[in-house]
ZATIMAR-961051 format. One line per field, with one value per residue (C-alpha): x, y, z; residue number from 1; residue in one letter. Coordinates in nm, 3 decimals, decimal comma, padded with zeros to 5 digits. Layout:
px = [X_...]
py = [Y_...]
pz = [Z_...]
nr = [NUM_...]
rest = [A_...]
This chain:
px = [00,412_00,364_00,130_-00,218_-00,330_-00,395_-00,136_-00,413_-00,776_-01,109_-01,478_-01,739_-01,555_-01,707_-01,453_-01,522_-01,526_-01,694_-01,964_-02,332_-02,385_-02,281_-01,911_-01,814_-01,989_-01,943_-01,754_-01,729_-01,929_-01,876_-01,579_-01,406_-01,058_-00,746_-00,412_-00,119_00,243_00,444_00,141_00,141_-00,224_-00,332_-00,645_-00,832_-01,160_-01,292_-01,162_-01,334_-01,449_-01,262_-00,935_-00,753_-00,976_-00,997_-00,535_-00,560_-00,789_-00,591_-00,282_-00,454_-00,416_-00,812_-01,015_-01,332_-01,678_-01,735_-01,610_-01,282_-00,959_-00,685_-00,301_-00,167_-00,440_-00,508_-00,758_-00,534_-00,754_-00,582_-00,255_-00,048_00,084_00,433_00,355_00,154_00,445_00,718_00,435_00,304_00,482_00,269_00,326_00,091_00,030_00,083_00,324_00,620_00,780_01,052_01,326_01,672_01,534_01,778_01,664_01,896_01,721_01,398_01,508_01,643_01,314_01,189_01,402_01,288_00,993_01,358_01,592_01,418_01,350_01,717_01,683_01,975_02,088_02,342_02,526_02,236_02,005_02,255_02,257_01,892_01,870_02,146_01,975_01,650_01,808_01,960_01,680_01,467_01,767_01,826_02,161_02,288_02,061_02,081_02,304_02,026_01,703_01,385_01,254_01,485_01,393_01,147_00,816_00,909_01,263_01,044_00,802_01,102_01,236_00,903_00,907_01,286_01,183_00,943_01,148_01,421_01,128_01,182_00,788_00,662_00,346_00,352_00,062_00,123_-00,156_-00,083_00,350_00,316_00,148_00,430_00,674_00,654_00,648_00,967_00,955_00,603_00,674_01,033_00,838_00,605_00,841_01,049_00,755_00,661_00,997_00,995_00,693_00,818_01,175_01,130_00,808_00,624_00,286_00,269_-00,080_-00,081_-00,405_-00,339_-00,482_-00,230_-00,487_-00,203_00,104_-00,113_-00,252_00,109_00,273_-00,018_-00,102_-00,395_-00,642_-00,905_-01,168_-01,416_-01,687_-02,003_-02,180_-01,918_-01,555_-01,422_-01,070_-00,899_-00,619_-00,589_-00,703_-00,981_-01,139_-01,094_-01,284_-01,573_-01,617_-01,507_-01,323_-01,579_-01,856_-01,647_-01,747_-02,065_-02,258_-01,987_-01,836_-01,582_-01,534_-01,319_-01,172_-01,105_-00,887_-00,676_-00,680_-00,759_-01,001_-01,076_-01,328_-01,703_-01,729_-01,990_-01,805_-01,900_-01,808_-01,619_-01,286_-01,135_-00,825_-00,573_-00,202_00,074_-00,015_00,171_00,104_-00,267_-00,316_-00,184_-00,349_-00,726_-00,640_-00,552_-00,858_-01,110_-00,977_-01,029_-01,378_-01,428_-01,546_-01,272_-01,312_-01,056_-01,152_-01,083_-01,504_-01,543_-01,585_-01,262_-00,999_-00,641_-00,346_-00,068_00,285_00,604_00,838_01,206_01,088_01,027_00,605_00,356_-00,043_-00,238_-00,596_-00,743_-01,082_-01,209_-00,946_-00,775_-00,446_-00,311_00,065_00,090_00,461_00,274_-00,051_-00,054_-00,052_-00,342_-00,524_-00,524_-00,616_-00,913_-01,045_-01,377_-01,342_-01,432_-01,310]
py = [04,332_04,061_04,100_03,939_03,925_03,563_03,394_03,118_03,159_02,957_03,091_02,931_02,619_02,295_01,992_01,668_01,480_01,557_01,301_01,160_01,080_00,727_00,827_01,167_01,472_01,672_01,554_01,863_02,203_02,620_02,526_02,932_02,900_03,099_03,074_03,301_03,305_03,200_02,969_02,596_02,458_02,114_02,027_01,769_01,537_01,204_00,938_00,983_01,331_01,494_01,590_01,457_01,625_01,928_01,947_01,825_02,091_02,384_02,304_02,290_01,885_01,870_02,124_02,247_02,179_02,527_02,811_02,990_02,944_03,205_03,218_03,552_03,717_03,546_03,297_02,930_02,854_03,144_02,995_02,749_02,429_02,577_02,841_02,652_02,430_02,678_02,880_02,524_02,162_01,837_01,553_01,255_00,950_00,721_00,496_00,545_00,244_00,244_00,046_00,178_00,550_00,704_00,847_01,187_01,126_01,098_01,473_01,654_01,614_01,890_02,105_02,027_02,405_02,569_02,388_02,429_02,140_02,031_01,962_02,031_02,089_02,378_02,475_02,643_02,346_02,106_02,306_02,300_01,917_01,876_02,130_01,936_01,585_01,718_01,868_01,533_01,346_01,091_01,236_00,915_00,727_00,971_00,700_00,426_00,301_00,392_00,069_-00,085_00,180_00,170_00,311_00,614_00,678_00,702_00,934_01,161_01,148_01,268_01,569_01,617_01,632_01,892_02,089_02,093_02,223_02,534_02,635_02,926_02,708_02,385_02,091_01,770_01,496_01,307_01,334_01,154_00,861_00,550_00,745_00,593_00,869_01,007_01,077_01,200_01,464_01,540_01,613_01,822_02,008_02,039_02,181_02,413_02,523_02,589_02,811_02,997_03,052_03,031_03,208_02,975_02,870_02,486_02,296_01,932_01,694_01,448_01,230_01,322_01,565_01,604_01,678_01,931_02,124_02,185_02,267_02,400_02,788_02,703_02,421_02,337_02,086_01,923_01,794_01,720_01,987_02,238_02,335_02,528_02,720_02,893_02,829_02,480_02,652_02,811_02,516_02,337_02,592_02,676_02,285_02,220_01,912_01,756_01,809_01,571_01,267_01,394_01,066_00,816_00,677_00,932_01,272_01,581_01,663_02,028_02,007_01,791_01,851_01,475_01,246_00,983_00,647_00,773_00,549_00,526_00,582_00,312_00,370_00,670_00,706_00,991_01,134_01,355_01,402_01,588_01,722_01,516_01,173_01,251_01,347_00,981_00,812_00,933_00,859_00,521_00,494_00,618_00,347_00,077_00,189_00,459_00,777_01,019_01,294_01,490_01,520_01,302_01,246_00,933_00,586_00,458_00,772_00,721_00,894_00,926_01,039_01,148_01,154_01,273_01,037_00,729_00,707_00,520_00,466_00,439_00,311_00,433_00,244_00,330_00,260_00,014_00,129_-00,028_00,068_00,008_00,068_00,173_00,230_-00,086_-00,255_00,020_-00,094_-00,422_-00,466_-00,196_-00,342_-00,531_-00,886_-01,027_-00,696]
pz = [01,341_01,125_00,783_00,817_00,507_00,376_00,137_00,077_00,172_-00,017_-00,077_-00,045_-00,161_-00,283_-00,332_-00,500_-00,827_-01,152_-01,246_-01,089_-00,749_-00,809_-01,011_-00,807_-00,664_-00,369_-00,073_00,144_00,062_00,224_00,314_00,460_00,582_00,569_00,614_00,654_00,622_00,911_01,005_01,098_01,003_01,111_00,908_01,163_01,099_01,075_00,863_00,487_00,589_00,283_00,379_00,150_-00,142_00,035_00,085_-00,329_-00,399_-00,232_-00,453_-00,788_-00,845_-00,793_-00,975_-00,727_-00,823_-00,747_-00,517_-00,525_-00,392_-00,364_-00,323_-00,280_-00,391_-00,729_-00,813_-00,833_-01,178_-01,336_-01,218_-01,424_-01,339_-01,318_-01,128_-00,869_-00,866_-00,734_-00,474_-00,323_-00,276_-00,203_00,001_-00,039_00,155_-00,148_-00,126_-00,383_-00,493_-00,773_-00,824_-00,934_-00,811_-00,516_-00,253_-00,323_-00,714_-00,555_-00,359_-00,617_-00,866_-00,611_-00,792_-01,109_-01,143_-01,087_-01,364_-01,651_-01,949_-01,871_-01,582_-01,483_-01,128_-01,089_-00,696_-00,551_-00,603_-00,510_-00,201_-00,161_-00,218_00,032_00,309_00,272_00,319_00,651_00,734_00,764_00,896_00,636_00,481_00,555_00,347_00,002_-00,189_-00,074_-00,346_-00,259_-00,219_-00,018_00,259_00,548_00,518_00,754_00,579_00,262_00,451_00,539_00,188_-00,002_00,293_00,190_-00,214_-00,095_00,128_-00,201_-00,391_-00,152_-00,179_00,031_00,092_00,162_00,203_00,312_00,369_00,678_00,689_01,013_00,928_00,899_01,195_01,537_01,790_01,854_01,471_01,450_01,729_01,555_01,215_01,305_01,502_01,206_01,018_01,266_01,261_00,886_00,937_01,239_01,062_00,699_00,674_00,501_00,507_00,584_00,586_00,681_00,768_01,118_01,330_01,628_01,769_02,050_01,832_01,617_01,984_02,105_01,745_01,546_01,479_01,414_01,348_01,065_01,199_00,972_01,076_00,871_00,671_00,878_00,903_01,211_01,219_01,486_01,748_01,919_02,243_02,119_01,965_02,304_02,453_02,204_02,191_01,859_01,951_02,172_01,835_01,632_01,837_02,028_01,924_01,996_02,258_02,239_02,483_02,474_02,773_02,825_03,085_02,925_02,554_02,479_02,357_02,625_02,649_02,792_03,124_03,361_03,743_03,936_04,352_04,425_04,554_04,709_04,659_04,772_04,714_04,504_04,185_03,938_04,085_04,205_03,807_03,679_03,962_03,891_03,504_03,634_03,867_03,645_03,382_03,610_03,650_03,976_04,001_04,161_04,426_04,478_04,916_05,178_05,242_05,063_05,235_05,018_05,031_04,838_04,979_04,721_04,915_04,766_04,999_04,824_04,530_04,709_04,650_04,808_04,760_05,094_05,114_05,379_05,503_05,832_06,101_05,817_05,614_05,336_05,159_04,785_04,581_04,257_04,123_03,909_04,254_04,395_04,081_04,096_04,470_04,386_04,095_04,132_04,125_03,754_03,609]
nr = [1_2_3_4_5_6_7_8_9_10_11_12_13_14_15_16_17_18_19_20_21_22_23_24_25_26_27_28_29_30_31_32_33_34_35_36_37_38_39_40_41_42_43_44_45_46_47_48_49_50_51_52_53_54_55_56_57_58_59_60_61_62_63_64_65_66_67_68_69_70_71_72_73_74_75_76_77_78_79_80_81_82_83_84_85_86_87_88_89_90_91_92_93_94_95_96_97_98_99_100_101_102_103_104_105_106_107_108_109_110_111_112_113_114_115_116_117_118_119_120_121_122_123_124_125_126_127_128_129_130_131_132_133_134_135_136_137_138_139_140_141_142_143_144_145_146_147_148_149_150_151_152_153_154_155_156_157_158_159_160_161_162_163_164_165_166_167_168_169_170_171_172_173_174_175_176_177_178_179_180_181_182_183_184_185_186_187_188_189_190_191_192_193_194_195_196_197_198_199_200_201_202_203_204_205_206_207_208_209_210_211_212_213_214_215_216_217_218_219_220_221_222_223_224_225_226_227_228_229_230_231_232_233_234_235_236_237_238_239_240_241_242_243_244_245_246_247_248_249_250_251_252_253_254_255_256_257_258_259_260_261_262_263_264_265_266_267_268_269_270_271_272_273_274_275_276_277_278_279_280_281_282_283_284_285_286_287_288_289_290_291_292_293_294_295_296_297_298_299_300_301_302_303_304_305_306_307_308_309_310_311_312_313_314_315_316_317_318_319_320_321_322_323_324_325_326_327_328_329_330_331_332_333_334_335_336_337_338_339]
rest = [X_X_X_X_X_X_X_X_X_X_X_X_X_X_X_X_X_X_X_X_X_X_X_X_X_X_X_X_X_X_X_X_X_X_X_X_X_X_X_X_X_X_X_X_X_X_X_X_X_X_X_X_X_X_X_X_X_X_X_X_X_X_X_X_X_X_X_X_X_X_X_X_X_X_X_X_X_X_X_X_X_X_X_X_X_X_X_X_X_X_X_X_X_X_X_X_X_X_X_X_X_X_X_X_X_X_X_X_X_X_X_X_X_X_X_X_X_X_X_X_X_X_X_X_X_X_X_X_X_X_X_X_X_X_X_X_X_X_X_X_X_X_X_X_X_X_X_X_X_X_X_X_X_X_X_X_X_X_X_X_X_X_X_X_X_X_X_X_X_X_X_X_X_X_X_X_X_X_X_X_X_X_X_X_X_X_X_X_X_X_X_X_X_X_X_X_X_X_X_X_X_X_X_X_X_X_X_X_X_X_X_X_X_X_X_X_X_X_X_X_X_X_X_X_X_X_X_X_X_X_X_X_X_X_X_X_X_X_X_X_X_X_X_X_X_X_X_X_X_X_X_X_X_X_X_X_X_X_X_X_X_X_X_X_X_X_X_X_X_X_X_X_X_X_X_X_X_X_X_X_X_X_X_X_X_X_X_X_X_X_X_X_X_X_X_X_X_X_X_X_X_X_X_X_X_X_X_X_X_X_X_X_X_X_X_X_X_X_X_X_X_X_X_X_X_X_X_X_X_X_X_X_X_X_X_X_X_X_X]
């Protein structure tokens, strides 16, 4: 059975900036999470929230305005720079921008807590630098300047300089957020793989509230004056998700795990069919502006068939039947004229 004690845990933890009200001060205050080795956290919350103070914070590049945090144990203030530097790596979201700097240069200064003053890199951080660019897929691209490279490669090589840095915790402030979506899923995969298989402890803040529900361990809301934590499905369930945006325009839907548009239903459809395609066509219907009831009562009733793969849409009015070939075509015959 797997330890459960902590590697990083905070008490009571207030982050911010030193100075007035005007210059600094609190951003986010009682902040209680944990997190344990093996785990994949997704820190989640509202643009300006204090994510980004709160990730800073945990690996000593932010002092807190008051609080404690802990890494195995110890309090980080007691901790040196160079020993925070080998027990947790940091990604940022700044852009990094220098000419004449490699990206396999830019990699191997994750080695540099390990080489010494020298900085010198002997075969097992070669290794380590060569590991990490594979790992991120951009091998290819080690010989290539920094600044010549898109803004996802450069994503992918500031994870790679991290990964060389070989960390057993590791923080990263929104990795995902130049990748289109192939990558994004592919990242966060690969970082849920380096928990899962590596053991380590890896902490990264997201907007992809889907991604982080099927690859997370476990989630860290924020939302203001409190901070949740627990597994992606029990935060659907207690509500946490649907609190974030409970005075926008904004719902949580359970059922799916997704944040969707409030609309008022206007006339009601019903519906019946197979699963998969009944599921896309009330999305689709409830877009355009119905209500959906999954019975055949309704005035208006929408038969979806599948028949061997060859699908059709049937409106069915009274003693009137109409065939559709897709739901774009259901839609657009439905929708109210002026929509």
């Amino acid at each position: 059975m797997q330890n459960n004690t902590p590697v990083l845990h905070t008490e009571n933890l207030t982050v911010g900036y030193p100075g007035d009200r005007e210059s600094g001060g609190p951003v986010f205050s009682d902040i209680n999470v944990d997190a344990r080795s093996s785990e994949l956290v997704a820190l989640f919350g509202p643009n300006g929230i204090g994510k980004s103070t709160l990730l800073r914070s945990l690996v000593k590049l932010l002092i807190p305005l008051s609080g404690k945090i802990y890494l195995y144990g110890s309090n980080i203030k007691n901790y040196p720079a160079n020993r925070i530097a080998k027990i947790a790596g940091f990604v940022s979201t700044e852009t990094v921008r220098i000419n004449n700097l490699r990206v396999y240069d830019l990699v191997s200064l994750g080695r540099y807590p390990h080489t010494g003053w020298m900085g010198r890199l002997n075969s097992h951080d070669i290794e380590k630098v060569e590991e990490a660019l594979e790992m991120v897929g951009i091998s290819e691209l080690k010989s290539k300047y920094i600044n010549r490279l898109s803004d996802g490669e450069r994503q992918r090589a500031m994870i790679a300089r991290t990964l060389a840095q070989d960390t057993p915790v590791i923080v990263l402030d929104e990795p995902t957020a130049y990748l289109d979506l192939p990558n994004k899923y592919e990242i966060i995969h690969l970082l849920h793989r380096l928990a899962a298989e590596k053991g380590k402890t890896v902490i990264f803040s997201t907007h992809d509230l889907g991604i982080a529900i099927q690859e997370a361990s476990k989630i860290w809301v924020m939302l203001h004056g409190q901070i949740f934590q627990g597994a992606p499905e029990d935060l659907i369930l207690d509500g946490s998700f649907g609190r974030m945006f409970e005075h926008t325009n904004l719902l949580f839907s359970k059922g799916k795990g997704e944040f969707r548009i409030r609309r008022e239903p206007g006339t009601i459809i019903g519906l019946y069919g197979p699963a998969p395609e009944r599921r896309w066509t009330r999305n689709a219907l409830e877009r355009t502006g119905f209500g959906v009831a999954e019975n055949k009562t309704c005035d208006t009733v929408v038969e979806v068939v599948n028949t061997d793969g060859n699908r059709s849409w049937i409106i069915k009015q009274g003693e009137t039947n109409i065939s559709f070939a897709s739901i774009y075509e259901l839609c657009s015959y439905l929708k109210p004229s002026g929509a």
